[in-house]
C-alpha positions as CSV (number, residue, x, y, z in Angstrom):
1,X,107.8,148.8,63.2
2,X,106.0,148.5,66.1
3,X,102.2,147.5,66.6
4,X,99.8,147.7,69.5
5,X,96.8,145.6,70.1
6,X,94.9,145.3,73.0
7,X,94.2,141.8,74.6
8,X,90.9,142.2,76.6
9,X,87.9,139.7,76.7
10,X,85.3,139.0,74.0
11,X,82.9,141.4,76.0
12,X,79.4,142.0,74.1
13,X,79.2,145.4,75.2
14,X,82.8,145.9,74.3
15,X,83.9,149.4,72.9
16,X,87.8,147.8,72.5
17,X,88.7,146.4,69.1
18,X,90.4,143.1,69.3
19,X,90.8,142.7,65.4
20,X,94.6,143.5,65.5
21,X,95.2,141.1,68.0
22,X,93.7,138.8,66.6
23,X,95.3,139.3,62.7
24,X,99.0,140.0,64.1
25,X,99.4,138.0,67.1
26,X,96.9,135.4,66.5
27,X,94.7,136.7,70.2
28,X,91.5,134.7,70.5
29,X,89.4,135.9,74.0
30,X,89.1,132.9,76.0
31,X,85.3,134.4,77.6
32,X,82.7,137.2,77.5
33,X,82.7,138.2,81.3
34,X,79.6,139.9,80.3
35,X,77.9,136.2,80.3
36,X,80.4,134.6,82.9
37,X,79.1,137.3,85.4
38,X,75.6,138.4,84.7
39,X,74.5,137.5,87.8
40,X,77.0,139.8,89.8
41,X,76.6,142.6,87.4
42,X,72.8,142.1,88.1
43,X,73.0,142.3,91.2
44,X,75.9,145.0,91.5
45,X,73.2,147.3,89.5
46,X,70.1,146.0,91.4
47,X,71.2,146.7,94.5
48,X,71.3,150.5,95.3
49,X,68.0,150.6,93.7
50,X,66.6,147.7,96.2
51,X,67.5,150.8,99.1
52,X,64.9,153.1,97.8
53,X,62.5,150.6,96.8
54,X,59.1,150.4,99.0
55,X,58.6,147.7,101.2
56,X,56.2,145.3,102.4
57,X,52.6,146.4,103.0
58,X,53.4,150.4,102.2
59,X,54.2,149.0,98.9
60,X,50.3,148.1,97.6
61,X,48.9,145.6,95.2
62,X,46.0,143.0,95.4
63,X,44.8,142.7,99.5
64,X,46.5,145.7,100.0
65,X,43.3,147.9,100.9
């Protein structure tokens, strides 16, 4: 008999089960990378949209008239 289980980290977002791993093989995740890096991810998905975003004065608000 063979089993398979998948040994990946305890992501929040995750779509992977872990529960075989965990009942056959005992796997516990050591970390959710999710939390470890929030701040790169943020910044990974912030980025690109930083590019289009308006700048400076063009960009309005108060004293802007």
């Amino acid at each position: 008999m063979f089993e398979y289980a998948s040994g990946v980290s305890a992501n929040t977002g995750s779509s992977w089960s872990i529960a075989n791993a965990r009942k056959v093989v005992g796997y516990e995740p050591r970390d959710d990378s999710e939390v470890v890096y929030a701040d790169e991810i943020r910044e990974m998905m912030l980025e690109p949209a930083r590019q289009n975003m308006v700048q400076g004065e063009a960009r309005g608000g108060k004293g802007s008239l």
